[in-house]
N, C-alpha and C positions, 0 to 999 in steps of 0.2 A: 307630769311626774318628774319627780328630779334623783339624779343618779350619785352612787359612791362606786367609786371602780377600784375595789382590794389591789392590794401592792404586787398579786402575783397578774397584773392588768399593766402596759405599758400606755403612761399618760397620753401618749398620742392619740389612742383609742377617744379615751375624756374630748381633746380639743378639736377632733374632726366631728367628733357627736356636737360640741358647739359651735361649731360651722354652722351643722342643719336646723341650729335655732334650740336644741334641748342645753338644758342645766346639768350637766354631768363634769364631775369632779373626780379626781386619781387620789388616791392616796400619796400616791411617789412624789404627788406634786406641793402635798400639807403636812409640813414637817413636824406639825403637832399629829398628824396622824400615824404617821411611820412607827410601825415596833409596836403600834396599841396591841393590847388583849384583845380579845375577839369577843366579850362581851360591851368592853368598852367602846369598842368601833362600831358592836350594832348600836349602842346607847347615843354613840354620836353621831353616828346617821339618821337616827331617829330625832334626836333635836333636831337636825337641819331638816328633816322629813323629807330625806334622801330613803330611796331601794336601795340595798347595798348589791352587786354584784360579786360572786366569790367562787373559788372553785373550790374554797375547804367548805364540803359538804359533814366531812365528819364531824368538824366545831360548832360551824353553823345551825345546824336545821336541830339538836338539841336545843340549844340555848332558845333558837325562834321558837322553836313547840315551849316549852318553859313554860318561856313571858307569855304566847296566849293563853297556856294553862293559868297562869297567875293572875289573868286581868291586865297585862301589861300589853301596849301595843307599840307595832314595829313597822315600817312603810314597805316593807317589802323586801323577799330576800331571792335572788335570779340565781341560782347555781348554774354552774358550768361543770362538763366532764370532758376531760381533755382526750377520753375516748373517742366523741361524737363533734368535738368543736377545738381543735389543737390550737395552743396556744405559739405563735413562732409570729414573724415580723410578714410572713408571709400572708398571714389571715387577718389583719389588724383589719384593712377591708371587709371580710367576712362576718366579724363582730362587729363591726361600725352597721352596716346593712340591719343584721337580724338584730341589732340594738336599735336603730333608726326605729322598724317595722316596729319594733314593742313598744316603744313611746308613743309612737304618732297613734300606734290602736288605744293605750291608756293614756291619756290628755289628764285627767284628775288629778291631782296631787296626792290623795290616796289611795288609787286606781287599783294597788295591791297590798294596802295595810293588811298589814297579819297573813299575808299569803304568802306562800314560798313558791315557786316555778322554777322551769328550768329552762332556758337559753337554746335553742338550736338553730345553726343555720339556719332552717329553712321557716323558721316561727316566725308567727305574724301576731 
């Protein structure tokens, strides 16, 4: 399974996940990506047949329900709640781990087309 890490995601996150052997891309790092809409960035996740990872839950998980309501499909959307998984430079470890665990359990490229989950530390 290959990843999109939304711009509220520091690229570092992205290039220690490709250390471990996964395909995970940043936003911050594809300056055709930065500033996109948020339908647009699922649409272009979806070409690449990227998950997108994101903590805007509000934008997101409409648009993903939508497009399955439509027939349209999506490779996958991981939300985050900065309640349960804080974002700071201190946890970039913390995401890199419980992102590692979630690829290595979905190997398939579309492991969670059309599914939406959520991210926690301690998810495997």
């Amino acid at each position: 399974m290959k990843l999109l890490l939304d711009e509220q995601f520091p690229p570092d996150i992205a290039r220690r996940l490709r250390e471990r052997g996964h395909d995970a891309i940043a936003v911050g790092k594809r300056p055709d990506l930065i500033s996109a809409e948020d339908e647009t960035l699922l649409a272009l996740s979806t070409a690449e047949q990227r998950a997108l990872l994101t903590n805007n839950v509000r934008d997101f998980v409409p648009i993903a329900t939508r497009w399955v309501g439509d027939g349209r499909t999506h490779y996958g959307l991981l939300l985050v709640s900065d309640r349960t998984l804080r974002r700071s430079r201190n946890t970039i470890g913390t995401y890199v781990r419980a992102i590692d665990r979630l690829l290595r359990a979905h190997l398939a490229e579309d492991a969670l087309r059309d599914q939406i989950r959520w991210l926690e530390a301690d998810s495997a």
